[in-house]
Structures are given as structure tokens and as C-alpha cells.
C-alpha positions, 0 to 999 in steps of 0.5 A: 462497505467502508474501505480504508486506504491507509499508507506512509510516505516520505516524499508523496509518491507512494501516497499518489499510489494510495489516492489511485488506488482510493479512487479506483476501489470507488469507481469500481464499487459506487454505491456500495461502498465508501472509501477514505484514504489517509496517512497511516499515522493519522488512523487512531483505529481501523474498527469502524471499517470493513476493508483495510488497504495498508501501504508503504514506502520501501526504504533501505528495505523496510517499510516506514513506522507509520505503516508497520505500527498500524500493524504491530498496534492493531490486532483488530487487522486480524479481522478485517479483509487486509491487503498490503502493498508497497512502492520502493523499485525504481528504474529500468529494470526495478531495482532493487527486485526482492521484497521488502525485508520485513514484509513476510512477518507484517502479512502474517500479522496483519492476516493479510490477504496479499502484498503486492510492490509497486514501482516508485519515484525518483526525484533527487531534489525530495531526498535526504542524503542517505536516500541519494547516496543510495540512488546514486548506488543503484545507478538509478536515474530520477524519474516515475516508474510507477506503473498506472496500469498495475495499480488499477489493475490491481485495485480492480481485482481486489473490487472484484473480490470485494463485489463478489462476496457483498453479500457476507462483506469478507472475502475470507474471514468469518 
């Protein structure tokens, strides 16, 4: 089985999210499975592999182009087992909580099998000065929320999904 993790971000934190993740699906897979995990803009075509894993970083509520045009120029997505995520909440408690604005119709678009949003990271100093001005907003303060736990967990579930179904190699698509 050959497993892509593909993802965009600006400032790297989402990319950490995606190496984990990568990582993880390996662990939990062995053998059975080969995954790479690559920028979004670098992937010219998601033919050649079984599993997609597409994510993103949330800025003023959508996800980057990198991401959302892998989507919008790949209808081989359609038949592959996709799932989304997304990392943009930060502080205590996230903000901001509702979903990105453009999620509902990439999911549909992509056939995915879900989306799940990830805490971020905040460091001022990696910022443009709309994205501060924006933090600044939310009353955020600098730091990694990122949550390890979730995203393993969430890699695990997947895995178990994927470990599952081995035999016919898509969780829901025939």
C-alpha cells in the first residue's frame, strides 16, 4: 500500500503535523505499507498511490492554495481513500473553534473520508503583519498547541482502518 501525506504551510508548524503523522502511519503499518510525505505544491499527481492524507494551514479561515489546488486539479482524489486535516486554532481555549470556511466543499470534492482541525502554532517572529495583526486580535499568545496525542491518535485510527481492509486496499471505495 503507498500512502501519501501531502500538506501546505506557511511557517512549518502544520508540516510537523504532517511529518508525524507520516511517521506514524509507518509505524503502525510496517511493512505493509510505504509513506511519503510532501509539500502539496510539490505533488504533480496522486495516481501512483493507494492512500491520500491531505492537509493544511488555516489562514483567515481557509486553507492555503497549495492544498485546495491538489483538490480542485486532481479528480483522480475521487478514487482513492482521502482524508483531510487542517491546523489553524491556537490558544487557550483554541480559537478561532468553527471550521475552516471552505472545508465542507473540499471534502466533498476530494470524496474524503473525513477532516479532522489540529491546534497550531504561534510564534510571532515567523509572521507577516496581517497574520500578527490578527493574533494580536484573538488575544493569542505565542506558543505550540498543537496537541501530539490527537494527531497520533488520529493516525492510529486511520492505520486501523487501513489494517482492516489490506485485503481489498480502500476503506470505502470499490
Amino acid at each position: 500500500m503507498k500512502i501519501l501525506v501531502a500538506v501546505a504551510s506557511r511557517h512549518g508548524a502544520t508540516r510537523d503535523i504532517a511529518d508525524e503523522i507520516g511517521r506514524c502511519l509507518g509505524a503502525e503499518l510496517g511493512a505493509r505499507a510505504v509513506v511519503e510525505v510532501l509539500f502539496a505544491e510539490d505533488v504533480v499527481s496522486v495516481e501512483d498511490y493507494d492512500v491520500v492524507l491531505l492537509g493544511s494551514a488555516v489562514y483567515m479561515g481557509h486553507w492555503l492554495g497549495g492544498a485546495k489546488t491538489l483538490i480542485e486539479q486532481d479528480e483522480v482524489l475521487r478514487h482513492k481513500d482521502v482524508w483531510l486535516f487542517s491546523s489553524g486554532p491556537v490558544g487557550e481555549p483554541p480559537k478561532p473553534v468553527e471550521e475552516p470556511v471552505d472545508v465542507a466543499g473540499l471534502v466533498t470534492r476530494s470524496g474524503a473520508h473525513g477532516h479532522r482541525v489540529f491546534s497550531g502554532r504561534i510564534d510571532r517572529s515567523r509572521l507577516r503583519f496581517a497574520e500578527r495583526a490578527m493574533v494580536s486580535a484573538l488575544r493569542v499568545k505565542d506558543g505550540d498547541y498543537r496537541d501530539w496525542t490527537a494527531i497520533r491518535d488520529w493516525a492510529a485510527e486511520i492505520a486501523a482502518q487501513l489494517e482492516t481492509t489490506k485485503g481489498s486496499g480502500h476503506v470505502g471505495r470499490g
